[in-house]
C-alpha positions as CSV (number, residue, x, y, z in Angstrom):
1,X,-49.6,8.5,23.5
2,X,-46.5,5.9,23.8
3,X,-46.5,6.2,19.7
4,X,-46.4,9.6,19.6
5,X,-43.2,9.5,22.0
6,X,-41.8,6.5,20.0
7,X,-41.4,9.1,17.1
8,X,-40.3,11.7,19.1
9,X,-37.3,9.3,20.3
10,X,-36.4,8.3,16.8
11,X,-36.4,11.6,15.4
12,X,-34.3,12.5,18.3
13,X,-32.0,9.3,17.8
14,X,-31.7,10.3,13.9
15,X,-30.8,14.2,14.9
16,X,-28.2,13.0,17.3
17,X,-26.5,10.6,14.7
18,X,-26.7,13.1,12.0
19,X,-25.1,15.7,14.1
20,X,-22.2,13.4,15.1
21,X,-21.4,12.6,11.3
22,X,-21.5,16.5,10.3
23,X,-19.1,16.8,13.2
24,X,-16.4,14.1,12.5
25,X,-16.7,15.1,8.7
26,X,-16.6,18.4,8.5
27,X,-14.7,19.3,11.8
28,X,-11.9,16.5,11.4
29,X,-8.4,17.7,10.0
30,X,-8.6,15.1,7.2
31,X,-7.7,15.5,3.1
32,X,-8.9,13.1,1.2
33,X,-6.7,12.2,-2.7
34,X,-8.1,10.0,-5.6
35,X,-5.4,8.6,-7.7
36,X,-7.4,6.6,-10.8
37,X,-5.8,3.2,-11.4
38,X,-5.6,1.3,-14.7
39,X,-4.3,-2.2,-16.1
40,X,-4.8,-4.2,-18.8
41,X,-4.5,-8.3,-18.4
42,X,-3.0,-9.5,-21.9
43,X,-1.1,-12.5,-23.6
44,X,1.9,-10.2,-23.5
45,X,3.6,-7.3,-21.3
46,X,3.4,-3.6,-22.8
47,X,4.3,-0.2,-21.0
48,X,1.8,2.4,-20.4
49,X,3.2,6.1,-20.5
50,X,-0.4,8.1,-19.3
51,X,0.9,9.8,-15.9
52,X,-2.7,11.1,-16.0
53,X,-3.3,8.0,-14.1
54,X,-1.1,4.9,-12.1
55,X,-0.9,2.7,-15.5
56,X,0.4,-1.0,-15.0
57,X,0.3,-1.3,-18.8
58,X,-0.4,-4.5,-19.8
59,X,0.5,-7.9,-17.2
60,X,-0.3,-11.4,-18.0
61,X,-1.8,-13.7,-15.7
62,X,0.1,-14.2,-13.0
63,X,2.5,-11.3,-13.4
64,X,3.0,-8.7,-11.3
65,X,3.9,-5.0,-12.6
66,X,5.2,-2.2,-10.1
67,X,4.4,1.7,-9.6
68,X,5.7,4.1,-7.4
69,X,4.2,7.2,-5.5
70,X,5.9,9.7,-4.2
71,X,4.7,11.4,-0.9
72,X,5.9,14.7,0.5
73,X,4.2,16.0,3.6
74,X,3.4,19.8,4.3
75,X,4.3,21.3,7.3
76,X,2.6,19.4,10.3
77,X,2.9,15.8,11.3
78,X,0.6,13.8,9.1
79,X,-1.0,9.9,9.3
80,X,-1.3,8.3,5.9
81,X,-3.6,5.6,4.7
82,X,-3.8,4.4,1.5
83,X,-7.2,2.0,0.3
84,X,-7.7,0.4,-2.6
85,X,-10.9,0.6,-4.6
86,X,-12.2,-0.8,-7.7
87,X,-12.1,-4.3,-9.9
88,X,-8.6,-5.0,-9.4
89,X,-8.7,-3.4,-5.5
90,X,-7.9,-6.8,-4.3
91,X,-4.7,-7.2,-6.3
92,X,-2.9,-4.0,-5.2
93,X,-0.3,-4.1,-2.3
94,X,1.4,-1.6,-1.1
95,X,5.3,-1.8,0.5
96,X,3.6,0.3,3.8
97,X,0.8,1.7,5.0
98,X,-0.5,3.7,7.6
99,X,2.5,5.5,8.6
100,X,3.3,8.7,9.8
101,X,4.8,11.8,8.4
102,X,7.2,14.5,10.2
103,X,7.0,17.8,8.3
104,X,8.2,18.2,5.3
105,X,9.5,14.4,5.2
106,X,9.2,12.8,1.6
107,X,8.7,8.7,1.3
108,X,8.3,7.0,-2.0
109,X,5.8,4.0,-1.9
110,X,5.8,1.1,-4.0
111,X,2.5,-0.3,-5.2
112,X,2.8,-3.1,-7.0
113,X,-0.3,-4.9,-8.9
114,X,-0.4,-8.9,-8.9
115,X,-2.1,-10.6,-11.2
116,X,-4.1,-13.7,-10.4
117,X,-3.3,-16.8,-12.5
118,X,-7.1,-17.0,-13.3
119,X,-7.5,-13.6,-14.2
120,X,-9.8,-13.0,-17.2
121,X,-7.6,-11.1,-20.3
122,X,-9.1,-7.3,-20.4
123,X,-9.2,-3.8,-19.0
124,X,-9.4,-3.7,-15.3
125,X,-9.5,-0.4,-12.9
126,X,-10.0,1.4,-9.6
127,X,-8.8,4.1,-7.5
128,X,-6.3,4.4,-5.0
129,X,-7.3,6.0,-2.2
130,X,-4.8,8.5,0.2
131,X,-5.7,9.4,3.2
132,X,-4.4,12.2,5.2
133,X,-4.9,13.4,8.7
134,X,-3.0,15.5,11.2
135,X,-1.7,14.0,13.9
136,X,-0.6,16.9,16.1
C-alpha cells in the first residue's frame, strides 16, 4: 500500500514541475534571438565581410578583433541579456550586459573576441545569445 502512494506522490511531484515549466515558458513575456558567431585563429589577420553572421575574420593568438550590435527596442521597456555559447563562448566579452531598455531607445554594443595565447590555429564558432524580456 505505502508503494502504491509512493508513485502516486511522484507522479504528482512530476505533474506539479511540469506545469510550472509550461507556465514560466510559455506564459513569460520573453523573445529569445540567435546571432551565429564565427572566427578563424591564423598566422595572420584577414577581414571577414559575411553579415549573415558576427565574423571576426581571422585573429592570431593573442589578438583580439571587435564587432558591434546594434539594439533598438520596440515600444515597451525591455531587459536585455546577452550569453555566449559555443567553442570560443569563453573568449567573448561584451562592453555591457543586462541592461534595460526605454521604448524605442537604440544602444550599440561592442563584442569584442580575445584570443588566447594558446589557442590552437583553426575555425572556431558559437552563438550569441539575446535575451529579451518586458520589464513593465
Amino acid at each position: 500500500m505505502k508503494e502504491k502512494y509512493k508513485k502516486i506522490l511522484l507522479v504528482l511531484v512530476f505533474l506539479s514541475a511540469l506545469c510550472t515549466y509550461i507556465i514560466l515558458n510559455f506564459l513569460s513575456e520573453q523573445k529569445i534571438v540567435d546571432y551565429k558567431m564565427q572566427l578563424t585563429v591564423g598566422n595572420h589577420i584577414g577581414f571577414d565581410l559575411n553579415t549573415s553572421v558576427i565574423t571576426f575574420g581571422m585573429v592570431t593568438p593573442s589578438g583580439s578583433a571587435v564587432r558591434h550590435l546594434d539594439l533598438k527596442n520596440g515600444e515597451q521597456k525591455n531587459k536585455f541579456q546577452i550569453l555566449a555559447f559555443g567553442d570560443m563562448a569563453s573568449w567573448i566579452k561584451l562592453s555591457e550586459n543586462n541592461f534595460i531598455l526605454q521604448p524605442y531607445e537604440k544602444r550599440t554594443l561592442n563584442i569584442t573576441a580575445q584570443v588566447p595565447e594558446n589557442a590552437d590555429l583553426g575555425n572556431y564558432s558559437g552563438t550569441l545569445r539575446v535575451i529579451i524580456e518586458n520589464y513593465d
